[in-house]
N, C-alpha and C positions, 0 to 999 in steps of 0.2 A: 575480580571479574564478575561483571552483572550474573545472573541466573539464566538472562535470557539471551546471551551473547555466544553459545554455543550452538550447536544443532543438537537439539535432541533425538536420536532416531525411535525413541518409547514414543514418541508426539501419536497420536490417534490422524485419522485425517476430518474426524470434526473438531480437533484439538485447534489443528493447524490452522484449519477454516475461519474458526472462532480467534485464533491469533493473528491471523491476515485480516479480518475484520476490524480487531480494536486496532490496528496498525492503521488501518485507511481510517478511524475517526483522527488516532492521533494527529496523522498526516494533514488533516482539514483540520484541525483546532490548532496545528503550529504556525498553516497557512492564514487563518484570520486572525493568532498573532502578530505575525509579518506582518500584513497587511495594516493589522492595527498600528503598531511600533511604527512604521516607516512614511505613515499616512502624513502628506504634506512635506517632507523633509525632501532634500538634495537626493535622497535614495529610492525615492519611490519608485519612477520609471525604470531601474534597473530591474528591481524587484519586481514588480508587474509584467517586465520581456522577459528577463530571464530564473531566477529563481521559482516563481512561485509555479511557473509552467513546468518549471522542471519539477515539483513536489509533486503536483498534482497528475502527473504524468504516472506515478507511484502511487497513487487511489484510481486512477482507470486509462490504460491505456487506449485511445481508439486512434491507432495511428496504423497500424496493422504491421509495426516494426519492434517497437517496445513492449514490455509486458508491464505491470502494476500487478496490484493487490487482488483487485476483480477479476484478472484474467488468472493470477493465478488459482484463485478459489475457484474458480469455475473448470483449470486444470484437474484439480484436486478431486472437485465431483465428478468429472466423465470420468478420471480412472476409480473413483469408490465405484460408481456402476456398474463398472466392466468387470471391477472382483467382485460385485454383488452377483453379477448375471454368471459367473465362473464356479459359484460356490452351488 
């Protein structure tokens, strides 16, 4: 089992932030993978309607139904605030 395949509850929430971060580079460097790999072939247009919308949906959601990575980080820091403003 990978390292990073459980939840850590010791995670910091600049840990988190910082791992929801390289998560959304990962997520745009698999997508201009795809995009490379599939470029011209019988698969492209699938990839292009539905794959790559669906990855990238997972580095920022702006649909007001889904969450991604950004909305989550941006979770993360209204509640650090709120225990900042508590302490």
């Amino acid at each position: 089992m990978n390292a990073r395949t459980h939840y850590n509850l010791h995670n910091t929430t600049e840990e988190r932030i910082t791992e929801l971060s390289e998560a959304m580079d990962m997520i745009a460097d698999a997508c201009g993978l795809i995009e490379d790999a599939l470029e011209g072939s019988e698969h492209e247009a699938h990839a292009r309607a539905y794959i790559l919308p669906q990855l990238r949906t997972w580095i920022d959601s702006d649909n007001g139904i889904d969450w991604g990575c950004r909305q989550y980080i941006e979770q993360l820091q209204n509640l650090n605030e709120i225990d900042d403003d508590e302490d």
